[in-house]
N, C-alpha and C positions, 0 to 999 in steps of 0.2 A: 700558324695563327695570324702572322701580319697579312696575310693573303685571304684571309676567311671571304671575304665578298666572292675574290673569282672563283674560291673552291665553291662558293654556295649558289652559283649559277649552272653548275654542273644538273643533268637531266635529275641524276641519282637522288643528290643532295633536296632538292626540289622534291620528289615523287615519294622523300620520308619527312619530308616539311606537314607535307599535304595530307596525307596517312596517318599521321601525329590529329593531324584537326579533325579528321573523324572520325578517330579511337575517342578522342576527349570530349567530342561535342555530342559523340553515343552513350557515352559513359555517363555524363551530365542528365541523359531522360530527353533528350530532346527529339520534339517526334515531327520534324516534317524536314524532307530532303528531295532535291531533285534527285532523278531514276539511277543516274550513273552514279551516285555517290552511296548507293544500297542501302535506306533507311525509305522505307514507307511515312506516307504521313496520315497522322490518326490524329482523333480531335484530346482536348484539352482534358477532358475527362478521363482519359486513359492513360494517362501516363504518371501513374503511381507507383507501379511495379513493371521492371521490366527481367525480360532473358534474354541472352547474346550467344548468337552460335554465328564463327568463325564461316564464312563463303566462300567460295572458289577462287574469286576475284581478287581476294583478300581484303574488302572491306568488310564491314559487322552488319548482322540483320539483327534488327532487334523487333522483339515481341512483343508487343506491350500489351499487359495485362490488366485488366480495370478493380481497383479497390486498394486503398489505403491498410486496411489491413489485412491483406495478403502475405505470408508467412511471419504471421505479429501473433501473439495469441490473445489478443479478441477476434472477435468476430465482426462487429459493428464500431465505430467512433461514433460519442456519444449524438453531434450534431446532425448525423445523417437520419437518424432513425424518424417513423414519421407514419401518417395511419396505414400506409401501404404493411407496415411493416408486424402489424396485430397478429397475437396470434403465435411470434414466430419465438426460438429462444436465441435469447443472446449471451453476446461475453463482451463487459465492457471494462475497459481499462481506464483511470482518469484519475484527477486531484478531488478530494473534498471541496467544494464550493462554500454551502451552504448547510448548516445541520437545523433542522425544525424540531428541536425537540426530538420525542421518539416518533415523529410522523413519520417524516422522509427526508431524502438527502439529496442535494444538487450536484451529481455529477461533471467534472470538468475535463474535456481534453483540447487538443488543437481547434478541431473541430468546431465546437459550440458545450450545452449545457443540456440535461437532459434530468429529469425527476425521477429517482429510484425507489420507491414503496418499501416501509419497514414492515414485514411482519408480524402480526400481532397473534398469531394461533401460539398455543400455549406450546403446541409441540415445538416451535421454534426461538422459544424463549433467545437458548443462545445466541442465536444467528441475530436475534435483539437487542443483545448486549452489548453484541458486538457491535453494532452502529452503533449503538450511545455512549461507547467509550470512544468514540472518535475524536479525534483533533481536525480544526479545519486545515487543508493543504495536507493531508495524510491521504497516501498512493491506495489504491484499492482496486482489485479485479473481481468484477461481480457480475453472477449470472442469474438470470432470470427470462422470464416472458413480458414481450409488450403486449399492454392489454389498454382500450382507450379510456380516458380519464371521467370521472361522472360527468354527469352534465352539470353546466353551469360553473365546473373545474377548470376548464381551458382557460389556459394564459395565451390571448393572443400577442402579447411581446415578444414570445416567446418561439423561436422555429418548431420547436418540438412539444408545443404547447397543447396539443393535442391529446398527447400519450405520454403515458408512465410507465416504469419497467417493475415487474415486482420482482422483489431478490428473492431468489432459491437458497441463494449461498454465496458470502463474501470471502475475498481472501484479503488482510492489509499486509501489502505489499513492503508499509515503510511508514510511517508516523511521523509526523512533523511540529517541532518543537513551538514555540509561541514566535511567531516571525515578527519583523520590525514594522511592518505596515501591511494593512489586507492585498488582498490581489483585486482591485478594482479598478476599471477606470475612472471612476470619479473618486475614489480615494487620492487628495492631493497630498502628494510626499515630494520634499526638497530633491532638487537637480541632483544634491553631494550624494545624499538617502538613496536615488535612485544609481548613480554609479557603485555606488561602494556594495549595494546586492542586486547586481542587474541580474542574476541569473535568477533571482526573486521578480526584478520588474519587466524580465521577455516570457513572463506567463501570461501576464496581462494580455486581454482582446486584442487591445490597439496593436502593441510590438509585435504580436505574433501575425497580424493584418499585416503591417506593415513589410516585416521582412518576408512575408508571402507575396505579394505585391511585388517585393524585389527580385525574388527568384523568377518569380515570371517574366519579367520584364526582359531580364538575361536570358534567360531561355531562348524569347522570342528574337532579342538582337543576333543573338548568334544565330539562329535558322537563318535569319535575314542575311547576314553577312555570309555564313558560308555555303547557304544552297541555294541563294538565287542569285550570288553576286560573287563566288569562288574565291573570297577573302582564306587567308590564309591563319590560324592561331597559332602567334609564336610568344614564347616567356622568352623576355629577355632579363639582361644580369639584375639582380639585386645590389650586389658588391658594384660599384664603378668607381671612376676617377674625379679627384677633386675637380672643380673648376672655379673662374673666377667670379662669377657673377652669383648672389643670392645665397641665403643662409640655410649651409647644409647639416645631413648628420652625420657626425664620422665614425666610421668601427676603425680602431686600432690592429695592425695586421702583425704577424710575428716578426717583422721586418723594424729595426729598431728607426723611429720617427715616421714610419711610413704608416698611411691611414689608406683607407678605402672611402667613398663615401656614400648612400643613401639617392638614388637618382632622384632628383624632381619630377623627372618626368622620362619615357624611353627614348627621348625626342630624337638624340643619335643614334641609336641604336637601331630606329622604324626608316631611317634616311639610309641607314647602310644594306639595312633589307630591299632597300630599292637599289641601290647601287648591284645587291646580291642579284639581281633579278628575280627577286619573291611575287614582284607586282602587285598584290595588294596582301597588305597584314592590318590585323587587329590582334588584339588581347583585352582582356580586362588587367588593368597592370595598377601595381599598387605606385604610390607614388608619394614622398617622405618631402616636407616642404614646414618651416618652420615660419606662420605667418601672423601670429599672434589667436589672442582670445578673441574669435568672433564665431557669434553663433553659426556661419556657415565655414567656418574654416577648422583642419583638424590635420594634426601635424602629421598622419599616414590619415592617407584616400584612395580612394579607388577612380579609374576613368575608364572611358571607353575608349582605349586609344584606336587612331586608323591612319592609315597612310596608304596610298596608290603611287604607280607610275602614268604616266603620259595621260595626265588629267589637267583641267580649266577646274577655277574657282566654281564655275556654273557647273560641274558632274561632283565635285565632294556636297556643294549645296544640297542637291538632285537626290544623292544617295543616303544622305541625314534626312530630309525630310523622310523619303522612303523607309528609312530603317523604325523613325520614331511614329508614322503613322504605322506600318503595322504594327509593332511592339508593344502599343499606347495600349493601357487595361482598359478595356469594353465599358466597367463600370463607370467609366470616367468622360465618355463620350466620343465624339468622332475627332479628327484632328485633319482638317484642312489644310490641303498644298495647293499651290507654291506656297510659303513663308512672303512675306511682305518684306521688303528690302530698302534698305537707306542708308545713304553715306554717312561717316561719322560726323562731317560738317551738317547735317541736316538731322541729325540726334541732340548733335551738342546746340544747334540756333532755335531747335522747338521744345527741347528736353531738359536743358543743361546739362545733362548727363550722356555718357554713353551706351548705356544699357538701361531704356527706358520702360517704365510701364505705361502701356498703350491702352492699358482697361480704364483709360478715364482722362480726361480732358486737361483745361488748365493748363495748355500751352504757353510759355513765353510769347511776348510780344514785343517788338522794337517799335517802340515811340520817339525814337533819336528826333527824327523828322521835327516832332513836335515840338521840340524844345530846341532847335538851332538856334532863335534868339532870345535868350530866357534872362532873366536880369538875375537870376539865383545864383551865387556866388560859385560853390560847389560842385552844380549840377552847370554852370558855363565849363567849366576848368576840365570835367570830363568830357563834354563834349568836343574838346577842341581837341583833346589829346592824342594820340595816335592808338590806332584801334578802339577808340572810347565811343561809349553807350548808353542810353537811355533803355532801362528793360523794365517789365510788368508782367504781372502775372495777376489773372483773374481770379477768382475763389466765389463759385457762384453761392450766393444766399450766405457767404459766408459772415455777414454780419448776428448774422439770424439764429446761427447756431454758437460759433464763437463769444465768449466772455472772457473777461475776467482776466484769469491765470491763461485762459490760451491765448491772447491777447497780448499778453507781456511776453510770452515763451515766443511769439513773433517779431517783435519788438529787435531793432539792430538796431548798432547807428549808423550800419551800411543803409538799412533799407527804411520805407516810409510805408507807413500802414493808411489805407484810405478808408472810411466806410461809406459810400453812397446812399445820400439821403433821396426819400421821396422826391423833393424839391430838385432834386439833380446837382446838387453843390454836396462837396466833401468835407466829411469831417477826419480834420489829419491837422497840423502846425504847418506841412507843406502847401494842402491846399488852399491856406489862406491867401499866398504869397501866388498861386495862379492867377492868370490874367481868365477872363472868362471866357474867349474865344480859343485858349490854351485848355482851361479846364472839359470845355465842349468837344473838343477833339480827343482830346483823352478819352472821355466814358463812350468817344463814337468809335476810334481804334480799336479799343481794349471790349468793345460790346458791353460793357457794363450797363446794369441795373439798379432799381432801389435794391437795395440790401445784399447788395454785392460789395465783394470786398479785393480792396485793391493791392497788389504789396511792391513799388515802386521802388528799381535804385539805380545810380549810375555808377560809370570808370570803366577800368580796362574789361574788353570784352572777354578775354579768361579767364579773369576773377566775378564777373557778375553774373554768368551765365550759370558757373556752378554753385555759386549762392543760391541762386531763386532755385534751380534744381533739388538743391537739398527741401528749401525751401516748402517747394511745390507736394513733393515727398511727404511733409511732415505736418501740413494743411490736410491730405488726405486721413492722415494719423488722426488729427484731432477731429476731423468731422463723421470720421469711423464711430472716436469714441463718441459718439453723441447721438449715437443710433444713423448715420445718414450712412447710407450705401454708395459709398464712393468706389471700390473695386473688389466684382464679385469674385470668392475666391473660387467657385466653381466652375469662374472661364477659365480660359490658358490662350494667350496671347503670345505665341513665337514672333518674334522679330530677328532677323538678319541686318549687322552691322557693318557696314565693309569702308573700302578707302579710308583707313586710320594711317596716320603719317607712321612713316617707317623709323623715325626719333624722334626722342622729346628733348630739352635741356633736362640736367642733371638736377635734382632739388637742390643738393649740398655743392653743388659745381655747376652752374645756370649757363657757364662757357662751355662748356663741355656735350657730350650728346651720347644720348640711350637708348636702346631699343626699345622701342613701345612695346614691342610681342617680345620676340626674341630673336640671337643676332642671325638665325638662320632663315628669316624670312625675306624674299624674292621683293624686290621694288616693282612698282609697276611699271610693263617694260615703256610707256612714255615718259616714264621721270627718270629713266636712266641716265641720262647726260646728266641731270643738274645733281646727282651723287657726285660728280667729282669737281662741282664749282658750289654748291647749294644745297646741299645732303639735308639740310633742314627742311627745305619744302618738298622731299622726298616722300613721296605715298607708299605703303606695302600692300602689296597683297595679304593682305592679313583681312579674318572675315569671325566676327563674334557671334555666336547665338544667342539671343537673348528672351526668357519665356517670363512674363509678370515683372516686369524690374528686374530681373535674376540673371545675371551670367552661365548659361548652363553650358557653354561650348567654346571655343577658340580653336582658330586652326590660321593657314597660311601655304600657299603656295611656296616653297622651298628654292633657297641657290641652289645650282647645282651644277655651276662653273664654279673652278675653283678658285681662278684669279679675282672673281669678282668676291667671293667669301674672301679671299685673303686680304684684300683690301677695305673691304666692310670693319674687316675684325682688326687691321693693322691702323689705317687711317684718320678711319670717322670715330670707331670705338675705343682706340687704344690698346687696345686689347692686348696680354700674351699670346700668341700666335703657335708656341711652342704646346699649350694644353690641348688642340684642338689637330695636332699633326696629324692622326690615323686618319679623322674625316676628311681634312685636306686632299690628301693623297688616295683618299677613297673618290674623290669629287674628280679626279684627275682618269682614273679609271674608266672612262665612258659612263658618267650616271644620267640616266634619264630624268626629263623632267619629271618633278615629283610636288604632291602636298598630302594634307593630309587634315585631320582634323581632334580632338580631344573634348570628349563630351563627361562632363563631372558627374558621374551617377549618383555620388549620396546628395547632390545638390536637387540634380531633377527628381530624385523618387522622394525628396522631402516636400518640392514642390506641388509634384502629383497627389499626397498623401492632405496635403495641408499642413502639413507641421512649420515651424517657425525656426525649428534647428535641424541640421542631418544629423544630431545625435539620436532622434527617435527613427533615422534608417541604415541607422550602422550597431550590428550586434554589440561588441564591447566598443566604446568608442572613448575619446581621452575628455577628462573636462578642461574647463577654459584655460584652464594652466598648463593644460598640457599632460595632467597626470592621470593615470590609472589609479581611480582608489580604492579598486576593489582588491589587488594585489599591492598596492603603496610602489607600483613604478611610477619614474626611475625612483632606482636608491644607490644605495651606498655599496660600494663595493669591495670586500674585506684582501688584506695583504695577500692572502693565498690567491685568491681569484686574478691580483694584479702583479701575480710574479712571472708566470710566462708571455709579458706583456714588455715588451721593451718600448715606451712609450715615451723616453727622451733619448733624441740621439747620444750612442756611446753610455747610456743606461742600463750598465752588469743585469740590472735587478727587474 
């Protein structure tokens, strides 16, 4: 096992790595492959059923057969059915939607909704009884004929609005008792309501959209990766080892004080596979990270991890774009490459932020200039000081729609709120104390307007820039709510973030120094000298993707000398040295250069989707506390459960 890298460059080891990736990504439905990997490719519509017969070669041919319900017993899914289909008899499987009375019924499956015709001939009384003792959300298999609906009947809201089924004969599968909320989507039910019976709220349109939406998306990454670009799918551990940095989760092992812990991420694991000579791996790998209640964060996730050998930051770029313009859902529109690119000094001086949304203006502006001799007590003091600034931010017409409360919620005593009048003078307490050749070059830098609005403040440039950034942020917020279309959510704005300093200072320890990514990212090789006089103005190769404001991606070109990791993590980091020996000594072994990259899928398919959390694209996901409340984990663990646990050292029990 401490050799596993050079066993795993062996032809052998390799050639059932590879074997493994197209047993699993055949298995998966996935229908397009280059020739030599023996998977034909057939379009999207086909691949609902498939058969696998064994080849010569010993890869899998698969068949794939078109229809959802293919060895199911219906016949049709209710959304498909449509005037082609008059005429014909069916078998349809599905939930009660709707009951009208003894009219008709509104059939429900994955699918869509569909109108089923009650019977009214006296010979069929029963088979009429039997719908009108229905419960809504009671299972039922019913057959019948479509036949098209009178005139003047059609629901065009409706896909199937056409046609109706008349029942011949029901079967109720299963009855359903009075549930806690309808199956709607516009039935609003509480966040807890919806964890606590999700298996009630993933019937709904939206969820069952949604994680359709995802499957596909996967599907298609993976063709991408493995049949035009020979990536390789490997699960690495679940169980690993403690480390020093970030708050983990531990399993207790039968080893008394000894713990396992929950990986953050594969991150070691995809660097050793390069050292193996894998040359390129992905997975979709789950990843356990405890980061608080925030609507995009969730203590198990999922990502797309990747990592290659003998690559430049410009080919992981190249093969992300790639991956996510093919894989992007059709419905959702095209997605243009290259990505747009900017260093993180030119994010943080026009953004305040480093992962900016580009769907809308209201840049930062440095006014320093303007104010060099300014008789204002406060706004002198900043400018003199080192690193000190004079910053603005526009907010076009923002007088016009802002009042009030959103006024006050702007309101700092960092910042100065201006409003520009007609007349071209400002109403603010600050602008009174303007000199009018001061005040003129203001609304001429800053491009200001009548009924623009201004939001002005000085000091250190670390601290002002991410003020107004939040700022900037929370101005679109309020001119959203007020009907104004500040950012459509129907674009998608990718931005690539790159040259992010390779440490920051410590929040709790400002002497000290941390990895901005983390400690296994590559300096960029012209800052290499000043790591061991100047490690602070040190750059990493480290590269963010960012789509709408959103972090959907991080990645980083990799050490892959060991001396120079040993001294990263001894040195500058402080680090123990001792948790990190097997990569060491793996780096020692001839590894190639390497990076790689990590794309957050519940993040981007909530983004794609329009939702505001990844909990409506993660099937069971935890609420903001972290809890499952539809099973009440965590809980409590009783004596029996904690006896074969030796959980303190020298602990009999």
């Amino acid at each position: 096992m401490a050799g596993r890298c050079t066993l795993l460059r062996t032809r052998h080891a390799l050639r059932c790595l590879r074997l493994v990736t197209r047993v699993r990504t055949a298995l998966q439905g996935t229908a397009h492959t280059a020739p030599q990997l023996g998977v034909p490719s057939l379009s999207q519509s086909c691949r609902f059923s498939t058969t696998r017969t064994p080849v010569p070669n010993g890869s899998i041919n698969v068949v794939f057969c078109k229809g959802p319900s293919r060895l199911s017993t219906r016949s049709h899914t209710c959304g498909e059915l449509c005037s082609r289909h008059i005429g014909e008899e069916v078998t349809l499987c599905g939930w009660v939607q709707y009951l009208r009375q003894d009219l008709f019924v509104i059939l429900r499956d994955f699918s869509g909704l569909v109108q089923v015709l009650v019977p009214h001939d006296e010979s069929k009384h029963e088979l009429r009884n039997t719908f009108c003792g229905l419960s809504v959300e009671s299972v039922l298999m019913v057959k019948g004929r479509v036949k098209r609906r009178p005139e003047g009947q059609e629901n065009k809201n409706m896909p199937t609005g056409e046609i109706e089924v008349c029942a011949e004969s029901v079967e109720v599968l299963n009855t359903c008792r009075t549930l806690p909320f309808e199956i709607k989507d516009f039935v609003k039910k509480s966040e807890a309501m919806r964890m606590q019976y999700r298996y009630l709220d993933l019937r709904s349109p939206q969820m069952q959209a949604n994680l359709r939406l995802r499957s596909r998306l996967v599907m298609k990454m993976r063709e991408y990766l493995c049949y035009q670009h020979g990536f390789v799918d490997v699960e690495t551990p679940t169980l690993f080892k403690t480390n020093s940095w970030g708050i983990e989760f531990l399993v207790p092992s039968r080893e008394a004080g000894k713990f396992y812990c929950l990986p953050q991420s594969p991150q070691q694991f995809k660097q050793l596979l390069m050292v193996a000579g894998l040359d390129r791996y992905f997975q979709l790998a789950r990843c356990y990270r405890d980061e608080g209640s925030k609507p995009d964060r969730q203590p198990e996730f999922t990502q797309v991890d990747i990592e290659m050998s003998f690559v430049e930051q410009g080919g992981i770029r190249a093969l992300v774009e790639g991956l996510l313009q093919y894989s992007w859902p059709e419905e959702k529109g095209f997605v243009t490459t290259p990505f747009p690119c900017v260093t993180y000094e030119q994010a943080m001086q026009d953004y305040g932020v480093d992962k900016p949304d580009t769907r809308f203006g209201m840049k930062l502006t440095d006014v320093t200039e303007i104010f060099q001799d300014t008789r204002i007590g406060w706004m002198r003091d900043a400018v003199t000081q080192s690193h000190g600034c004079v910053q603005a931010i526009r907010v076009p017409e923002g007088s016009k729609h802002l009042k009030g409360k959103d006024m006050e919620s702007l309101k700092n005593t960092e910042v100065d709120t201006m409003v520009v009048r007609e007349d071209g003078s400002l109403k603010s307490p600050l602008g009174r104390l303007l000199a009018p050749t001061t005040r003129h070059q203001l609304l001429r830098v800053t491009r200001a307007n009548a009924g623009d609005l201004l939001l002005l403040t000085a000091g250190a440039r670390e601290r002002v820039r991410p003020l107004l950034g939040k700022l900037r942020l929370q101005c679109a917020e309020l001119l959203e709510g007020h009907g104004v279309r500040v950012r459509d959510p129907a674009v998608f704005h990718f931005l690539w973030v790159v040259d992010f300093p390779l440490f920051l200072p410590k929040e709790d320890a400002p002497g000290q120094l941390e990895s901005a990514h983390h400690p296994f990212t590559a300096p960029v090789p012209q800052d290499v000298p000043l790591l061991y006089s100047e490690p602070h103005k040190v750059r990493g190769q480290h590269y963010d993707l960012v789509l709408n404001g959103c972090e959907v991606g991080g990645g980083s070109i990799r050490i892959h000398n060991s001396a120079q990791q040993r001294y990263i993590l001894q040195n500058v980091l402080k680090e123990d040295v001792v948790l990190l020996t097997h990569l060491l000594e793996a780096l020692e072994c001839g590894a190639p250069p390497h990076g790689g990259i990590a794309l957050g899928l519940d993040r981007l398919v909530s983004i794609i989707v329009g939702s505001p959390s990844i909990r409506d694209v993660i099937a069971f996901p935890k609420s903001f506390r972290g809890h499952d409340l539809m099973s009440n984990a965590p809980d409590f663990v009783g004596g029996c459960g904690l006896c074969p646990l030796p959980l303190i050292t020298g602990n009999k029990h």
